[in-house]
N, C-alpha and C positions, 0 to 999 in steps of 0.2 A: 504494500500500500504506500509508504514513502518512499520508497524507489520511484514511483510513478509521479508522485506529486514533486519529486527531486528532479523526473526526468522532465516534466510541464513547465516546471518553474525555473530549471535554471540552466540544464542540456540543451533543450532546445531555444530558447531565446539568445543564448553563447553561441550557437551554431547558426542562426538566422544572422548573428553581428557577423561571427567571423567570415561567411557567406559572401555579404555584402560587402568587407572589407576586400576580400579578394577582388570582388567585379570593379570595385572603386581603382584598387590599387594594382591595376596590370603592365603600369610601363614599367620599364627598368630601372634600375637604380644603381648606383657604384658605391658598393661598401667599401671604405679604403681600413686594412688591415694595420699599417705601416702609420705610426704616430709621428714619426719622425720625416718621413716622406709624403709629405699631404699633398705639396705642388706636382709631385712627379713620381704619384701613387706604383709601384712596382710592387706590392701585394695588395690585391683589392681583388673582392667579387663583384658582378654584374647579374643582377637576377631581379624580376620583378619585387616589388616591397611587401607584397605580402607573405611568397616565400620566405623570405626571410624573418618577419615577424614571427609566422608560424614554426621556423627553423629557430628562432630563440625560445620559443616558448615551448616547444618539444625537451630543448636542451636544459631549459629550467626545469623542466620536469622531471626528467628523467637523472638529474642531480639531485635534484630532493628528494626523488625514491632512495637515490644509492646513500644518501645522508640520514635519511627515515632506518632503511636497512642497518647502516650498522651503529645508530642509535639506542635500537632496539638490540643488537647482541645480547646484551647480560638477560632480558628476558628471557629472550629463546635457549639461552643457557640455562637458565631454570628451569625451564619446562621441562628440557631434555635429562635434567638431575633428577627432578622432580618426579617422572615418568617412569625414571630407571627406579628410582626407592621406591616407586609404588610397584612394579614389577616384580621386587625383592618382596615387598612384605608381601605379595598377592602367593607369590611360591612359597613362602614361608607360611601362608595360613594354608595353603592346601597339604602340603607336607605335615603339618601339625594335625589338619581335620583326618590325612590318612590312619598315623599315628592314633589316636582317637579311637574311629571305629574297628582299627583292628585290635585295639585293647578291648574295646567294647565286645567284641566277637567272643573272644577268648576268656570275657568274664562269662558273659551269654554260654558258653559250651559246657565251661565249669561246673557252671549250675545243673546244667541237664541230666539228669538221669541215665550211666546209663546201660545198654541193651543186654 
């Protein structure tokens, strides 16, 4: 249900801009690379301007995941300790419940009468 209302309210009216930005912005542009060489640019791109807007904003993105990622390490390191100790006690109560009912058996036989 908010997915939907996430995707009405803010997916698609961002895609309606960036759309329009595209059809606005189609001639070319000259990015000059070169801070030092502005007069007589010897690294620069030439690509329409919204390329490039969208080629930065790709690039921001996908920095912030790799920044998010390994923010997040010590989490996922816990989960993974965390996961593993629950593993360990999970085999340790079933070893223990074996234990158990084979004590249980052997008191059960004791008792029995027999033939």
């Amino acid at each position: 249900m908010w997915r939907k209302i996430a995707l009405g309210f803010i997916v698609v009216p961002l895609g309606v801009v960036l759309i329009a930005l595209a059809v606005v912005n189609r001639k070319p542009v000259q990015l000059v690379l070169d801070p030092f060489g502005a007069l007589d640019p010897s690294l620069s791109i030439e690509a329409p301007l919204f390329l490039l807007v969208l080629g930065v904003f790709a690039f921001g993105l996908i920095v912030g995941g790799i920044a998010t990622w390994f923010t997040q390490s010590k989490w996922r390191r816990m989960a993974r300790e965390e996961a593993s100790e629950a593993r360990e006690w999970r085999r340790q109560a079933d070893r223990l419940e074996k234990e158990l009912e084979s004590i249980d058996s052997t008191r059960v036989r004791a008792r029995l009468p027999a033939d």
